[in-house]
N, CA, C and O of each residue as an XYZ file, in Angstrom:
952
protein
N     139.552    144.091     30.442
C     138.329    144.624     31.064
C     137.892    143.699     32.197
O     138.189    142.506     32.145
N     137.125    144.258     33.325
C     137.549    143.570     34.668
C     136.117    142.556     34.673
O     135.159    143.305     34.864
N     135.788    141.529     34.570
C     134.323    140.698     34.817
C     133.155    141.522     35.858
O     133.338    141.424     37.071
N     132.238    142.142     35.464
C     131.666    142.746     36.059
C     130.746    141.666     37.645
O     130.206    140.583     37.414
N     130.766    142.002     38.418
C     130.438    141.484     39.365
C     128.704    141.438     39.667
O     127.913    142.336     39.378
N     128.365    140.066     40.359
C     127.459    139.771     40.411
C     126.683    140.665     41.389
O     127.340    141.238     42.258
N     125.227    140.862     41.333
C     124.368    141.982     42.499
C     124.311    141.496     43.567
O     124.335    140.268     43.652
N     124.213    142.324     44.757
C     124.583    141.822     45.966
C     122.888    141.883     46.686
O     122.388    142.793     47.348
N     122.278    140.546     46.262
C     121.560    140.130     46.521
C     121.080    138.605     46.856
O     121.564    137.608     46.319
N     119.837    138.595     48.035
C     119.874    137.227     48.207
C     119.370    135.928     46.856
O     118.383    136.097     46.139
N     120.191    134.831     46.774
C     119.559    133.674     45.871
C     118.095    133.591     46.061
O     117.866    133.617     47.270
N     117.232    133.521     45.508
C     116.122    133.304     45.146
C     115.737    132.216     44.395
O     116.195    132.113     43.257
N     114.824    131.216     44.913
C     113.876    129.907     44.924
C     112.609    129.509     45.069
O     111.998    129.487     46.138
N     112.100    129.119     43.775
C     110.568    128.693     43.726
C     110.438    128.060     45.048
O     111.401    127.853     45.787
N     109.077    127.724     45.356
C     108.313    127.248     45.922
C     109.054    125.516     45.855
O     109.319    125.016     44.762
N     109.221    125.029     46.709
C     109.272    123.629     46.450
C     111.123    123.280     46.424
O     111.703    122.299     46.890
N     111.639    124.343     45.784
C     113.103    124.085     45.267
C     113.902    124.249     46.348
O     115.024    123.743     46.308
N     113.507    124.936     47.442
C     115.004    125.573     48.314
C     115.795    123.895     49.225
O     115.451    122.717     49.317
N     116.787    124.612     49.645
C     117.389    123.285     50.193
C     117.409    123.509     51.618
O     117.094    124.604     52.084
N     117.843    122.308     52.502
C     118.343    122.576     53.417
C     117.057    122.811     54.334
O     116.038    122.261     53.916
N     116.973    123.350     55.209
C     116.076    123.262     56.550
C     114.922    124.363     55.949
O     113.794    124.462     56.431
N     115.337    125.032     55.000
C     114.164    125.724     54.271
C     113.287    124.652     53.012
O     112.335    125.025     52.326
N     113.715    123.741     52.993
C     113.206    123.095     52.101
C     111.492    122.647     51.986
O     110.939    121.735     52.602
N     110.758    123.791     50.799
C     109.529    123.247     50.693
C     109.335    124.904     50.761
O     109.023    125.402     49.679
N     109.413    125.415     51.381
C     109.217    127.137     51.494
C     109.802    127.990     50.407
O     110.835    127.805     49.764
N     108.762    129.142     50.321
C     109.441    130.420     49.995
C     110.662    130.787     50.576
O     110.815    130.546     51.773
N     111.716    131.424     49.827
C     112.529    132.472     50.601
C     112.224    133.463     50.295
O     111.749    133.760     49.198
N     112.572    134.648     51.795
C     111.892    135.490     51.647
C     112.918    136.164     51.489
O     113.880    135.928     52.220
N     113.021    137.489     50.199
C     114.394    138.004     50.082
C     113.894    139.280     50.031
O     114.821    139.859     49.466
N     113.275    139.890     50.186
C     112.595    141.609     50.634
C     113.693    141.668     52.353
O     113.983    140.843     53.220
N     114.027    143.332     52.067
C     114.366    143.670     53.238
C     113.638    143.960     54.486
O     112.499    144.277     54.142
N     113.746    144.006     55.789
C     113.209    144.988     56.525
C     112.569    146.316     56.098
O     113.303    147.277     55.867
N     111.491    146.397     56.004
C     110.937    147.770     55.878
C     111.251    149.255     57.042
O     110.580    149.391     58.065
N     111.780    149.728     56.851
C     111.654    150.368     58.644
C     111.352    152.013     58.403
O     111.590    152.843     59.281
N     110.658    152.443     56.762
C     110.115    153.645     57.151
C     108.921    154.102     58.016
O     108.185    153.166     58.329
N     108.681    154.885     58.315
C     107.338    155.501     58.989
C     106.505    155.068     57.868
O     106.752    155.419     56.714
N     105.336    154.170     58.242
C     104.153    154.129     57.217
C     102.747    154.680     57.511
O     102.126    154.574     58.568
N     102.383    155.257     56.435
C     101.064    155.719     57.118
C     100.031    154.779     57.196
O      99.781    154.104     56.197
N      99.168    154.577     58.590
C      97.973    154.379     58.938
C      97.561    153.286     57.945
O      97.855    152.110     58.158
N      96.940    153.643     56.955
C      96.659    153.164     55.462
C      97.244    151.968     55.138
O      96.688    150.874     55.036
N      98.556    152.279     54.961
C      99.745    151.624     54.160
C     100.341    150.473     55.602
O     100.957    149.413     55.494
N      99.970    151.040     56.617
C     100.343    149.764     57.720
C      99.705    148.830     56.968
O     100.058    147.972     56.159
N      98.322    149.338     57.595
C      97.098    148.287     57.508
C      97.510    147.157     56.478
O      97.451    145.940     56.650
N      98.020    147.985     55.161
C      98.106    146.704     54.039
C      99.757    145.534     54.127
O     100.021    144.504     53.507
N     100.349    146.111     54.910
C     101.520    145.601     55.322
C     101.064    144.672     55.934
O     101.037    143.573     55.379
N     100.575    144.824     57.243
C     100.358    144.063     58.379
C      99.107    142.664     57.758
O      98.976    141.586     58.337
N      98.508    142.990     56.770
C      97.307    142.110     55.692
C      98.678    141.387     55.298
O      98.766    140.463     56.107
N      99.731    141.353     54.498
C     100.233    141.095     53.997
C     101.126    139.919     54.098
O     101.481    139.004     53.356
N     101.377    140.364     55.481
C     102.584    139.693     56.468
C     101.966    138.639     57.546
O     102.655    137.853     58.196
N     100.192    138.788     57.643
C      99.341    137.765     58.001
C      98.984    136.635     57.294
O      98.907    135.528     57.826
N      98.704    136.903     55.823
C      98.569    136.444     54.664
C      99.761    135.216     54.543
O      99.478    134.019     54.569
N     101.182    135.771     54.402
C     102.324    135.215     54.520
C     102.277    133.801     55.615
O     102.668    132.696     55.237
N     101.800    134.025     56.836
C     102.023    133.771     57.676
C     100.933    132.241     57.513
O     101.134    131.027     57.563
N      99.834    133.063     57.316
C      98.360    131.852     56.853
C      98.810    130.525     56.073
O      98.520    129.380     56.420
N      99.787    130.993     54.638
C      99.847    130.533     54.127
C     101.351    129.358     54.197
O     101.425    128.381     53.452
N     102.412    129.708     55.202
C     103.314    129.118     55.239
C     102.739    128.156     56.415
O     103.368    127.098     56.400
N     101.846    128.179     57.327
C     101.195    127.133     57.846
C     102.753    126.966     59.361
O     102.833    125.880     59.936
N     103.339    127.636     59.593
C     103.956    127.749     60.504
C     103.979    128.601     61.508
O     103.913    129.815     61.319
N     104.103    127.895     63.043
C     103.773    129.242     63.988
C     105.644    129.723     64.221
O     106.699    129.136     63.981
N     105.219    131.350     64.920
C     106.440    131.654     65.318
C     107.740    130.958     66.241
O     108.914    131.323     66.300
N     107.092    129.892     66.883
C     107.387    129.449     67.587
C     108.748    128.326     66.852
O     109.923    128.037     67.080
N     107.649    127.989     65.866
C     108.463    126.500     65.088
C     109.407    127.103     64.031
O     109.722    126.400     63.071
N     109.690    127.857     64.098
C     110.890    128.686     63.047
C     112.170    128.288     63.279
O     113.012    128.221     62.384
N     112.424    127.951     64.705
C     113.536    127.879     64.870
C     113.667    126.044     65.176
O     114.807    125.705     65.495
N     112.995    125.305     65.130
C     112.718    123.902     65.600
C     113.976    122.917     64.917
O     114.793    122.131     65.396
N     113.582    123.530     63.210
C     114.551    123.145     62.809
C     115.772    122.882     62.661
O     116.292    121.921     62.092
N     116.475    124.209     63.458
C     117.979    124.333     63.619
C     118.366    123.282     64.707
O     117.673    122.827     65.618
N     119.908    122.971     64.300
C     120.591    122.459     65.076
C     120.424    123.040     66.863
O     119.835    124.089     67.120
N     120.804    122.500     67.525
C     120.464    122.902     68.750
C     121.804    123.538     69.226
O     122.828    122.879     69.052
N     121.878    124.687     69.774
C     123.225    125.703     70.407
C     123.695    124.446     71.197
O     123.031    123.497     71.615
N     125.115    124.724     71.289
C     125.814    123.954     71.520
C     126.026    124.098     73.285
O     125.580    125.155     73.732
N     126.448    123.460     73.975
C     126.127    123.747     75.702
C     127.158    124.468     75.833
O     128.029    124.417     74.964
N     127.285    125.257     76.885
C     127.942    126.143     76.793
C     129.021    125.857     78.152
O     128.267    125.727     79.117
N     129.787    125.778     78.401
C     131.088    125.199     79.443
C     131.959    126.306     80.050
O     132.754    126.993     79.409
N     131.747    126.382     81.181
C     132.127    127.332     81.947
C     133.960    126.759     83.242
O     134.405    127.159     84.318
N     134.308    125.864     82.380
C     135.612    125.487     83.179
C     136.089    126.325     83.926
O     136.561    127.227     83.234
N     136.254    126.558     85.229
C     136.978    127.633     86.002
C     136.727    128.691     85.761
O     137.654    129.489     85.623
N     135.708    129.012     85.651
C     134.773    130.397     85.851
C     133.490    129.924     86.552
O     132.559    129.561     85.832
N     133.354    129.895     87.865
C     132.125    129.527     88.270
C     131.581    130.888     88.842
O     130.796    130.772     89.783
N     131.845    132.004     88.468
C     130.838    133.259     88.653
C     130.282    133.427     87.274
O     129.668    134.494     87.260
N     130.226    132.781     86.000
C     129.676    132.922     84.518
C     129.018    131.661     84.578
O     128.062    131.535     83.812
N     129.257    130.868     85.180
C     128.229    129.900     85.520
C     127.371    129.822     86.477
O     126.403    129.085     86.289
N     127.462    130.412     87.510
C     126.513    131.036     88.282
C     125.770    132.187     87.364
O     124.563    132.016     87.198
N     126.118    132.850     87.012
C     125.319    134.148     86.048
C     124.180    133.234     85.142
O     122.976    133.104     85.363
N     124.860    132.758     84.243
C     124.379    131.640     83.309
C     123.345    131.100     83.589
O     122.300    131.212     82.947
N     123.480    130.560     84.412
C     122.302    129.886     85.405
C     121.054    130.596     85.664
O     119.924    130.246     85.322
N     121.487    131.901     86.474
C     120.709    132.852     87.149
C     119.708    133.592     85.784
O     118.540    133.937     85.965
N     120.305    133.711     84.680
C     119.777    134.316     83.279
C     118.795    133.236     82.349
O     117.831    133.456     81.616
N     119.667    131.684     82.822
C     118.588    130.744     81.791
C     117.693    130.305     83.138
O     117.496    129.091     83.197
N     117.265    130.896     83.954
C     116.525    130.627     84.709
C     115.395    131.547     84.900
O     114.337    131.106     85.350
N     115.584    133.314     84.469
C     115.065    134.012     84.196
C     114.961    134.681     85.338
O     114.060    135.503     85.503
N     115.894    134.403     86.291
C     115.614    135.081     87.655
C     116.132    136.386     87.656
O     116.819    136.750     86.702
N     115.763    137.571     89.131
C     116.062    138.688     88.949
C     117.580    138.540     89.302
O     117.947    137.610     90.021
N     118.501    139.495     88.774
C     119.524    139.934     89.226
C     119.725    140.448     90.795
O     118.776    141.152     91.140
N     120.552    140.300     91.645
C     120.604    140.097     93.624
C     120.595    142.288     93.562
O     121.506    143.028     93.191
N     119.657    142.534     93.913
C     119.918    144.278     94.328
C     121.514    144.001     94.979
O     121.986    142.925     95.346
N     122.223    145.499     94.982
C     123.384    145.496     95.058
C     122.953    145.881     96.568
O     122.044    146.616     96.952
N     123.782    145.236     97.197
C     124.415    145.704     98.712
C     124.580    147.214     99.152
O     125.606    147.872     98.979
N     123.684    147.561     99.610
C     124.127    148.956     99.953
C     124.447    149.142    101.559
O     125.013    150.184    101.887
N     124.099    148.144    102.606
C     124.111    148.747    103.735
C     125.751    149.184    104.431
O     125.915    149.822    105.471
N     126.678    148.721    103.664
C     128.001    149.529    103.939
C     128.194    150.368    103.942
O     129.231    150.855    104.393
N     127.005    151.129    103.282
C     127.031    152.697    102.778
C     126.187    153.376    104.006
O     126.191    154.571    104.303
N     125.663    152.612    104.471
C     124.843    153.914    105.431
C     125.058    152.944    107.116
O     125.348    151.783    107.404
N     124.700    154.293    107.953
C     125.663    154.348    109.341
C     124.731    154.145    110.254
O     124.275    155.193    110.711
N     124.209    153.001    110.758
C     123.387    152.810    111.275
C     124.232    151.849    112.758
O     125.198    151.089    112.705
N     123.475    152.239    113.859
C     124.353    151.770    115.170
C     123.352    150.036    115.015
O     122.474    149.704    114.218
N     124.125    149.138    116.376
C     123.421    148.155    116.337
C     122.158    148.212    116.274
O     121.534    149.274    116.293
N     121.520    146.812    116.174
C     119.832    146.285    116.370
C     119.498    147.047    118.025
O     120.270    147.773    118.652
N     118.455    146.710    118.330
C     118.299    147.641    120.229
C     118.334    145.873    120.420
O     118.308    145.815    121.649
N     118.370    144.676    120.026
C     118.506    143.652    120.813
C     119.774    143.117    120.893
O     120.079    142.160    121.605
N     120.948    144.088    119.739
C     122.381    143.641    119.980
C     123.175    145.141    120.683
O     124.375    145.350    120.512
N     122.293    146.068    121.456
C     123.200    147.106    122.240
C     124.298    146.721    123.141
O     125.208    147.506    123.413
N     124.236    145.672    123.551
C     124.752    145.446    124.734
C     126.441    143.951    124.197
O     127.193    143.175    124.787
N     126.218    144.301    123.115
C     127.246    143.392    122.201
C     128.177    143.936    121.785
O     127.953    144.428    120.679
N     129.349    144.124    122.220
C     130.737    144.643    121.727
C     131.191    144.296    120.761
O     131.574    145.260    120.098
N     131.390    143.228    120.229
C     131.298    143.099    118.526
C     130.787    143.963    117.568
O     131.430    144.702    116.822
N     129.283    143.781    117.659
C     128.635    144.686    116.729
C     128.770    146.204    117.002
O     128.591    147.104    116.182
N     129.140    146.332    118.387
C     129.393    147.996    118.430
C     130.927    147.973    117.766
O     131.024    148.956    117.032
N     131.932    147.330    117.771
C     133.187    147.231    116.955
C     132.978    147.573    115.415
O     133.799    148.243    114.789
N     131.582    146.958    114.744
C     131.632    146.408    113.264
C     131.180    147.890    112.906
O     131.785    148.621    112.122
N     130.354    148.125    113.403
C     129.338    150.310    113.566
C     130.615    150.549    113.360
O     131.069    150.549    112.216
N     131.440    150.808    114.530
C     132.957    151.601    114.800
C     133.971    151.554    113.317
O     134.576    152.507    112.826
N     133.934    150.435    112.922
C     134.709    150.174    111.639
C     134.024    150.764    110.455
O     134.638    151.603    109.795
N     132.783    150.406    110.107
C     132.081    150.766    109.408
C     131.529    152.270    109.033
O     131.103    152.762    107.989
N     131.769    152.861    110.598
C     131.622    154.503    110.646
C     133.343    154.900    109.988
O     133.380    155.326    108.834
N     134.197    154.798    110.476
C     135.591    154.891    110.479
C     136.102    154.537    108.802
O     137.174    155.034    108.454
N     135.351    153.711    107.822
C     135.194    153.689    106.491
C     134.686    154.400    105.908
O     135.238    154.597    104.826
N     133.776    154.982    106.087
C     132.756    156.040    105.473
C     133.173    157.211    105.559
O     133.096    158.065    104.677
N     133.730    157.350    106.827
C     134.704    158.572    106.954
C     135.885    158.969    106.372
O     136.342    160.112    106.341
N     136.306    158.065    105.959
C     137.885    157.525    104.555
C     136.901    157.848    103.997
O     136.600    158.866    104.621
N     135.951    157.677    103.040
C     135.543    157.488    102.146
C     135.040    158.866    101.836
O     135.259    159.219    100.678
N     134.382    159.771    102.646
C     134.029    160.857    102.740
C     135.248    161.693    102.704
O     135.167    162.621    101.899
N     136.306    161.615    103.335
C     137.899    162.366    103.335
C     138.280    162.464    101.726
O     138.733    163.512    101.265
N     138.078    161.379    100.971
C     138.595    160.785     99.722
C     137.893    161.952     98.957
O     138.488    162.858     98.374
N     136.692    161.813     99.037
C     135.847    162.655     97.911
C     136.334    163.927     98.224
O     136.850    164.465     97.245
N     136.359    164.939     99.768
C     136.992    166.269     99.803
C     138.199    166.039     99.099
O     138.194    166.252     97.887
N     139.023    165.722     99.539
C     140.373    165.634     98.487
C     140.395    165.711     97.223
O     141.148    166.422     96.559
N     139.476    164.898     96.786
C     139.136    164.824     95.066
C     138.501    166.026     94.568
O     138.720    166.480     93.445
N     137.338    166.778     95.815
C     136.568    167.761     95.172
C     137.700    168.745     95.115
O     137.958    169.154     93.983
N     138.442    169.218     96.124
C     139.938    170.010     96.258
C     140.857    170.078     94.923
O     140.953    171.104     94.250
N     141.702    168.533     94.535
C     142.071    169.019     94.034
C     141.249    169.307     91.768
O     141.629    169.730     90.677
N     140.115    168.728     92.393
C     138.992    169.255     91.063
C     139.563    170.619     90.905
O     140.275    171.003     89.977
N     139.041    171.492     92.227
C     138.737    173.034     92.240
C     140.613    173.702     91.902
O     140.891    174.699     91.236
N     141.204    173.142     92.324
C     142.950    173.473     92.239
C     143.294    173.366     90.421
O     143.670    174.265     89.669
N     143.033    172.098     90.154
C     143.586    171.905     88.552
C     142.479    171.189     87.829
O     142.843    170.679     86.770
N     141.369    171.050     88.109
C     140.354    170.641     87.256
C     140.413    171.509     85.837
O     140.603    171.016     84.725
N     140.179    173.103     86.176
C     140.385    173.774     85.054
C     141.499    173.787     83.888
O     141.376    173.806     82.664
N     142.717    173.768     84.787
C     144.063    172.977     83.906
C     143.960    172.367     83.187
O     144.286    172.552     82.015
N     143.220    170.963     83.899
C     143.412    169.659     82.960
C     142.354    169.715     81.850
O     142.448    169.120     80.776
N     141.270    170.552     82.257
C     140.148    170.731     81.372
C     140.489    171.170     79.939
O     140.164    170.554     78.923
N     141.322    172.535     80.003
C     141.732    173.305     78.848
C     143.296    172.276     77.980
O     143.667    172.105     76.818
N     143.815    171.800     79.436
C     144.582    171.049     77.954
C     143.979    169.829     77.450
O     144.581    169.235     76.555
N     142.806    169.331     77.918
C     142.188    168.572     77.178
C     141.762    168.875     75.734
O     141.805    168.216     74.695
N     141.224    170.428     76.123
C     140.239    170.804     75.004
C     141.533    170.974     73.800
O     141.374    170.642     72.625
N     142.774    171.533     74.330
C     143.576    171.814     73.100
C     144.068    170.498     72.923
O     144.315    170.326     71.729
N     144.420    169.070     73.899
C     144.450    168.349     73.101
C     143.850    167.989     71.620
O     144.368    167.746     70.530
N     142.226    168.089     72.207
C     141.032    167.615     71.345
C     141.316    168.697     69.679
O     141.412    168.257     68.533
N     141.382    170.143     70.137
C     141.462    170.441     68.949
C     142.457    170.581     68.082
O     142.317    171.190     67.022
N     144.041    169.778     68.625
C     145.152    169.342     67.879
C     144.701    168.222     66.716
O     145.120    168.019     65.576
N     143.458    167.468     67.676
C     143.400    166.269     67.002
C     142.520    166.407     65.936
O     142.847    166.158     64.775
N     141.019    166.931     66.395
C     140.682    167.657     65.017
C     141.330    168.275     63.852
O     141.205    167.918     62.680
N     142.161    169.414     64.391
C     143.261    169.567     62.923
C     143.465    168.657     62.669
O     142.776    168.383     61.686
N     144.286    167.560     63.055
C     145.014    166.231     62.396
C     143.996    165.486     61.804
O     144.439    164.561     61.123
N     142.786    165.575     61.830
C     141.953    164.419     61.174
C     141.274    165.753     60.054
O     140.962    165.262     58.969
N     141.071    166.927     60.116
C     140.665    168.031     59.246
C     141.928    167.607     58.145
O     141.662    167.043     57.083
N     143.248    167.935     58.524
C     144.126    167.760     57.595
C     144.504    166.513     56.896
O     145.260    166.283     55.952
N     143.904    165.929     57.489
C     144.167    164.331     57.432
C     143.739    164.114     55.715
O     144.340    163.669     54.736
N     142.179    164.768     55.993
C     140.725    164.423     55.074
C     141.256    165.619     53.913
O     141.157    165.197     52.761
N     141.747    166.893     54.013
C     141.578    167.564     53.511
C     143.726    167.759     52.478
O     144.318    168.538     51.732
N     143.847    167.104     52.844
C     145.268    166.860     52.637
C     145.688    165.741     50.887
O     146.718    165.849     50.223
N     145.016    165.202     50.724
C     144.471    164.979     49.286
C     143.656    166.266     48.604
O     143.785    166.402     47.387
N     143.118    166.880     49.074
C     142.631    167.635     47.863
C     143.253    168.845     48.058
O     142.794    169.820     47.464
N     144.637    169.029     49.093
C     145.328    170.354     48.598
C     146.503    170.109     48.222
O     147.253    171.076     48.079
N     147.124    168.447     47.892
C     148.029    168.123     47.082
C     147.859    167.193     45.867
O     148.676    166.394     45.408
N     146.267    167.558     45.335
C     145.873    166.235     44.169
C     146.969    167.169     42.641
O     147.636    166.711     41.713
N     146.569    168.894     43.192
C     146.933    169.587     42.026
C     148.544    169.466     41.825
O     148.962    169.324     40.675
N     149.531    169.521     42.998
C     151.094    169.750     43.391
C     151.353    168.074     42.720
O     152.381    167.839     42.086
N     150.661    167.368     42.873
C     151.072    165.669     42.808
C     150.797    165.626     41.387
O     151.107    164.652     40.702
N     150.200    166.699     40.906
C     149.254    166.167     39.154
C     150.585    166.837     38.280
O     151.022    166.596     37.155
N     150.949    167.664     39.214
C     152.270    168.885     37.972
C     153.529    167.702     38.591
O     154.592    167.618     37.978
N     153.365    167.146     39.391
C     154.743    166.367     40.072
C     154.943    164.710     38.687
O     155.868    164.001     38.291
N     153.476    164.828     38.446
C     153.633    162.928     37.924
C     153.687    163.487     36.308
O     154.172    162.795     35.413
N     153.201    164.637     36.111
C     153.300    165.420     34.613
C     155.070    165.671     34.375
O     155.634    165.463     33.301
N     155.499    165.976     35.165
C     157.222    166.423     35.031
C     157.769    165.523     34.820
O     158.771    165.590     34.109
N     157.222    163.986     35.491
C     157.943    162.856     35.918
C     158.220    162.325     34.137
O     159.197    162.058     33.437
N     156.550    162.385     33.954
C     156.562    161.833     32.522
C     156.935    162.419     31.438
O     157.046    161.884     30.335
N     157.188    163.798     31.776
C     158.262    164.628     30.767
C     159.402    164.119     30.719
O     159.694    163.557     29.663
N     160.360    164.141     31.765
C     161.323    163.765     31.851
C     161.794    162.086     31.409
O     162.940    161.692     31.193
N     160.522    161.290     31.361
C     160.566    159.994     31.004
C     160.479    160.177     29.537
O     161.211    159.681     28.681
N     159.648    160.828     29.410
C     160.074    161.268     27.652
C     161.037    161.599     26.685
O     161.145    161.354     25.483
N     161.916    162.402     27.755
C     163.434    163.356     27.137
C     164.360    162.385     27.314
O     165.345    162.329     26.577
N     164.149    161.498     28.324
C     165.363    160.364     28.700
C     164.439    159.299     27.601
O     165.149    158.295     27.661
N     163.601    159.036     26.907
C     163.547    158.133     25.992
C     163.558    159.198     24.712
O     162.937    158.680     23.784
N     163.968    160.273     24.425
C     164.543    160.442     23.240
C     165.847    160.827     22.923
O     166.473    160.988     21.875
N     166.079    160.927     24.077
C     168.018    161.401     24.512
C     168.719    159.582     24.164
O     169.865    159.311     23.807
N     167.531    158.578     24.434
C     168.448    157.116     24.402
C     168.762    157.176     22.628
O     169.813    157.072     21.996
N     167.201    157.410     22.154
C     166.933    157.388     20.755
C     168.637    157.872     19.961
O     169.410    157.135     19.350
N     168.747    159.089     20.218
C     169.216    159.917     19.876
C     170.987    159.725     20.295
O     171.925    160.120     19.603
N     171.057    159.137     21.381
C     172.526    158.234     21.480
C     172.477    157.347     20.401
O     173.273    157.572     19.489
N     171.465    156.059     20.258
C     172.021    154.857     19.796
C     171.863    155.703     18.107
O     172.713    155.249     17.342
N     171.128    156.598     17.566
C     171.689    156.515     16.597
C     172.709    157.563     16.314
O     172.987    157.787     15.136
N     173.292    158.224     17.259
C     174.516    158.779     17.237
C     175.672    157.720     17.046
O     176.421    157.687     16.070
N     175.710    156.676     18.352
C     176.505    155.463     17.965
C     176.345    154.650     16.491
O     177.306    153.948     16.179
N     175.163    154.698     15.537
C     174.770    154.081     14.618
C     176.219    154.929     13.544
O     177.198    154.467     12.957
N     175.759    156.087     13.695
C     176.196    157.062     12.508
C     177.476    157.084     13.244
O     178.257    156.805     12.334
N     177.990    157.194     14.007
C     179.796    157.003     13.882
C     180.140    155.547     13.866
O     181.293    155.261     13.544
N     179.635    154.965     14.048
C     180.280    153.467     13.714
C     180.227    153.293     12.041
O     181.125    152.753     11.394
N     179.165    153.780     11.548
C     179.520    153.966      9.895
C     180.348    154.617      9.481
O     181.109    154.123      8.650
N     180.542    156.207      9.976
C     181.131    156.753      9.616
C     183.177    156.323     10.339
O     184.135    156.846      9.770
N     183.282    155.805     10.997
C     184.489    154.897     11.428
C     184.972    153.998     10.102
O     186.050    153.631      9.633
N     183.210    153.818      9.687
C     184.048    152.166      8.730
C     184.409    152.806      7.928
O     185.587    152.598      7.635
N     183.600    154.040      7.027
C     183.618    154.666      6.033
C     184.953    155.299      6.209
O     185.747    155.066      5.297
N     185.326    155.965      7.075
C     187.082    156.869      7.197
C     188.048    155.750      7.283
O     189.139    156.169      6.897
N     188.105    154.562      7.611
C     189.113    153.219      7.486
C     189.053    152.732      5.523
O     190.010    152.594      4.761
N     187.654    152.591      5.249
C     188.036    152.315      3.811
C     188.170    153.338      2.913
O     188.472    152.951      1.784
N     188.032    154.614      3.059
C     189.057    155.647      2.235
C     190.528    156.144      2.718
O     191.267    156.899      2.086
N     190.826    155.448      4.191
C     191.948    155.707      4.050
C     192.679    154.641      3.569
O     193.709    154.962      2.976
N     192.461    153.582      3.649
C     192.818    152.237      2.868
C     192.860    152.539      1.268
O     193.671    151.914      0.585
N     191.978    153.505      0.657
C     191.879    153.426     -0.487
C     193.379    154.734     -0.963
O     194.167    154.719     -1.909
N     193.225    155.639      0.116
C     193.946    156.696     -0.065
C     195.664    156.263     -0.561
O     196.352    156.384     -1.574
N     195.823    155.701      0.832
C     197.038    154.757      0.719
C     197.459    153.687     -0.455
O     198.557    153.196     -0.715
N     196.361    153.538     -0.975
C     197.065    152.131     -2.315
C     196.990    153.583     -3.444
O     197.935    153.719     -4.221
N     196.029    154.447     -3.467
C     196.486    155.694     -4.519
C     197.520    156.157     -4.416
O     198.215    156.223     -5.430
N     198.042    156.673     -3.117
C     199.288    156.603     -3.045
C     200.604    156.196     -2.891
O     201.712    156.707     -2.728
N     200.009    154.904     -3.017
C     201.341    153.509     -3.687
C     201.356    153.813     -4.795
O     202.359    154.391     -5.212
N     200.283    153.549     -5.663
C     200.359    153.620     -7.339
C     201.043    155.047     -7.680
O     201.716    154.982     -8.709
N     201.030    156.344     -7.052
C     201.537    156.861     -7.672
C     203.011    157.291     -7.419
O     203.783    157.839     -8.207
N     203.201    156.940     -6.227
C     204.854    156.692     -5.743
C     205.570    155.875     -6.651
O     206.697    156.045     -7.116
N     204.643    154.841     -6.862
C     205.372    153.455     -8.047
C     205.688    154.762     -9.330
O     206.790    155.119     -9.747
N     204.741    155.119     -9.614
C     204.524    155.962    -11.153
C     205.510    157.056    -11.160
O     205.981    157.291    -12.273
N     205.896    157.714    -10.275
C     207.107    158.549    -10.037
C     208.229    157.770    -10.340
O     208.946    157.680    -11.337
N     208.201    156.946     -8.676
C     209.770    156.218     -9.418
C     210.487    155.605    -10.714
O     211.656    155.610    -11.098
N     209.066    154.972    -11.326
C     209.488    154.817    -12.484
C     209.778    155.271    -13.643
O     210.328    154.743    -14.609
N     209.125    156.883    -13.368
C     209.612    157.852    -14.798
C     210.785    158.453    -14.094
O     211.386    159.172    -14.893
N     211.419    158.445    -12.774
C     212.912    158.929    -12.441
C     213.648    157.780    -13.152
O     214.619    158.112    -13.832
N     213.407    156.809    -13.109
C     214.032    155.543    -13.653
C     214.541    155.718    -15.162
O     215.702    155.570    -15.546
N     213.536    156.031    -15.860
C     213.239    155.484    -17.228
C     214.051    157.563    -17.954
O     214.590    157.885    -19.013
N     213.824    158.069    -17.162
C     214.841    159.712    -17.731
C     216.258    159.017    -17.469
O     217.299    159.640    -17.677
C-alpha cells in the first residue's frame, strides 16, 4: 500500500518560531482571495488586512529590505541591453519611433537652393515609391491566391482538429476492443498454464508407467525361465 502523501500546503509557524528573514513574524499561509466581494464583505477584508498590517509594525516599503540584494546585472557585448537597461532603471520614456522616412516632404525653404538635400527628397521619394509598388504587388497577389491559401489553411486546420478530436477520443473507442484483447490474452495464459499442468503430469504417468512395463517384463521373463526349466525337466525325467 503506497504512503499516502503529505497536503499540499504551506508550513505553518507560531509567532516568534519562523526562521530565516521571516524570523519573529507570522506566516501568512491564506491564499489570494480574488472573488468579487460584496461592498459589505470588502469593507471587512480591507479592516482585516489593515489590522494585519497595524500589527506587524512594518511598512510596505521594508518587506523587501531584508532580502539579499539582486545581483548586478552584466551586459558583456550587448551594449543595446545595456543601453535599454539603463534607459528602464532610469525610468525614462522610450525614443518615439522615427517616422519621417515615411512621409515626403521637399527641403527646409532655407535649404532650396542645396543639391544634396534635393538628392536625399529624390531618394527618399524614390523609396516610398518601392515601398508603395511592394504593397500593390502584395495586395495583387492577396486578390489572385489569398483565397487559395485561405481554404487550404482552413482544411489544414480542420485535419488537425480531427487529429486532436481523435487523438482525445481514441481511448474511449478502443478501452472496450483493448478490454476483450487483454481478456483473450489471459485466457490463453490460462490454457497454456493448464496444457503445461497437463504435459508434466502426462510425463509423470508415462515415466511410471515405463518403469512399471520394464518390471513386469523382467518379471514375465524369469516366469518364463522357470517354466522352460520345468518343461525340460519333465522331458528329461519321461
Amino acid at each position: 500500500m503506497a504512503t499516502p502523501k503529505a497536503p499540499l500546503a504551506l508550513d505553518y509557524a507560531g509567532h516568534g518560531k519562523a526562521l530565516g528573514w521571516r524570523k519573529g513574524e507570522h506566516l501568512i499561509d491564506a491564499l489570494p482571495y480574488i472573488d468579487p466581494l460584496a461592498p459589505e464583505v470588502k469593507k471587512q477584508v480591507d479592516q482585516l488586512i489593515e489590522d494585519e498590517l497595524r500589527r506587524g509594525g512594518k511598512k510596505p516599503s521594508d518587506f523587501l529590505k531584508d532580502l539579499p540584494a539582486m545581483p548586478t546585472q552584466a551586459f558583456e557585448g550587448h551594449p543595446l541591453l545595456a543601453t535599454e537597461y539603463e534607459r528602464v532603471k532610469a525610468k525614462k520614456e522610450m525614443p518615439a519611433l522615427d517616422a519621417t522616412r515615411y512621409m515626403l516632404n521637399p527641403p527646409p525653404q532655407t535649404l532650396r537652393n542645396d543639391i544634396g538635400e534635393w538628392k536625399k527628397a529624390l531618394d527618399n521619394a524614390g523609396s516610398q515609391l518601392e515601398h508603395q509598388h511592394l504593397r500593390i504587388l502584395n495586395l495583387e497577389l492577396m486578390l489572385k491566391y489569398g483565397d487559395k491559401v485561405w481554404r487550404a489553411q482552413t482544411q489544414l486546420d480542420e485535419s488537425l482538429v480531427i487529429d486532436v478530436i481523435l487523438i482525445c477520443l481514441l481511448p474511449h473507442l478502443t478501452g472496450s476492443e483493448l478490454g476483450k484483447i487483454e481478456e483473450n490474452y489471459y485466457s490463453l495464459v490460462q490454457k497454456n498454464f493448464e496444457i503445461e499442468n497437463a504435459c508434466s503430469r502426462r510425463k509423470i504417468w508415462s515415466g511410471a508407467a515405463t518403469h512399471a512395463l520394464a518390471v513386469n517384463a523382467r518379471k514375465y521373463i524369469v516366469l518364463l525361465s522357470e517354466q522352460t526349466f520345468k518343461v525340460q525337466a519333465t522331458i528329461l525325467t519321461c
